[in-house]
C-alpha positions as CSV (number, residue, x, y, z in Angstrom):
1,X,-40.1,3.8,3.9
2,X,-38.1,5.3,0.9
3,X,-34.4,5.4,1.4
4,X,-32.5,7.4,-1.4
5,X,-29.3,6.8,-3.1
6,X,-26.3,8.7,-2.9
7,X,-24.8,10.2,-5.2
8,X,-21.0,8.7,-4.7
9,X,-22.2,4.8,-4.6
10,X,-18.8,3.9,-2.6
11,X,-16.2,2.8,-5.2
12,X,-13.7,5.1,-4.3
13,X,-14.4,4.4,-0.4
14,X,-11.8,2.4,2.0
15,X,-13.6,-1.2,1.9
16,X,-12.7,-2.9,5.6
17,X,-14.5,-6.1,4.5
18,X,-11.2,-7.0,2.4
19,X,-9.0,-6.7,5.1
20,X,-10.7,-7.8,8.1
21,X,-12.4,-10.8,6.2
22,X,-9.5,-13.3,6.0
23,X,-6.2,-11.3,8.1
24,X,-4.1,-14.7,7.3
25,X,-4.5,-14.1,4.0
26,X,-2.3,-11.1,2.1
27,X,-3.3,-8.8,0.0
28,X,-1.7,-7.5,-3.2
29,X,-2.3,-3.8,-1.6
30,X,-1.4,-3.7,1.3
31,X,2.8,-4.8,-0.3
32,X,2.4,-1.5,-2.3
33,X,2.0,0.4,1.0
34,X,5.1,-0.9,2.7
35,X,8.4,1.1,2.5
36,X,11.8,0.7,3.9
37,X,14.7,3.1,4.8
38,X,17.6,3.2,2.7
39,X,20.7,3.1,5.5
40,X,23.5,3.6,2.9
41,X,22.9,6.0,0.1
42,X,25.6,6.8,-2.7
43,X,26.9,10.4,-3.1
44,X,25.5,10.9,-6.1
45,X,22.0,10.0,-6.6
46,X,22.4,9.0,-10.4
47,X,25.0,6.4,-9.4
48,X,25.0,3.2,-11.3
49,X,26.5,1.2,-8.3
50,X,23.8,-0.4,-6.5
51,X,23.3,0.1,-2.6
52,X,23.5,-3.3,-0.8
53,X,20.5,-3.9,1.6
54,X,21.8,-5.4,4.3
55,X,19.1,-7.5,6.8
């Protein structure tokens, strides 16, 4: 039996095989994903002192 194509051939799809192939293993995308809350912000947001992150 036939099977057609699609039209959209997946490159634009989320690809689970990259994540849940190797989990020890990190991935350059994943880093771009993470975000962090800023505690101690200046008054002015064009300040040139920078904020210490303190962990």
């Amino acid at each position: 039996m036939a099977h057609p194509f699609t039209t959209d051939f997946g490159a634009r799809d989320f690809d689970a095989a990259a994540i849940a192939d190797d989990t020890f293993i990190p991935d350059t995308f994943i880093f771009t994903a993470m975000a962090f809350p800023v505690l101690r912000r200046p008054k002015n947001a064009f300040a040139e002192q920078p904020i210490p992150f303190r962990f």
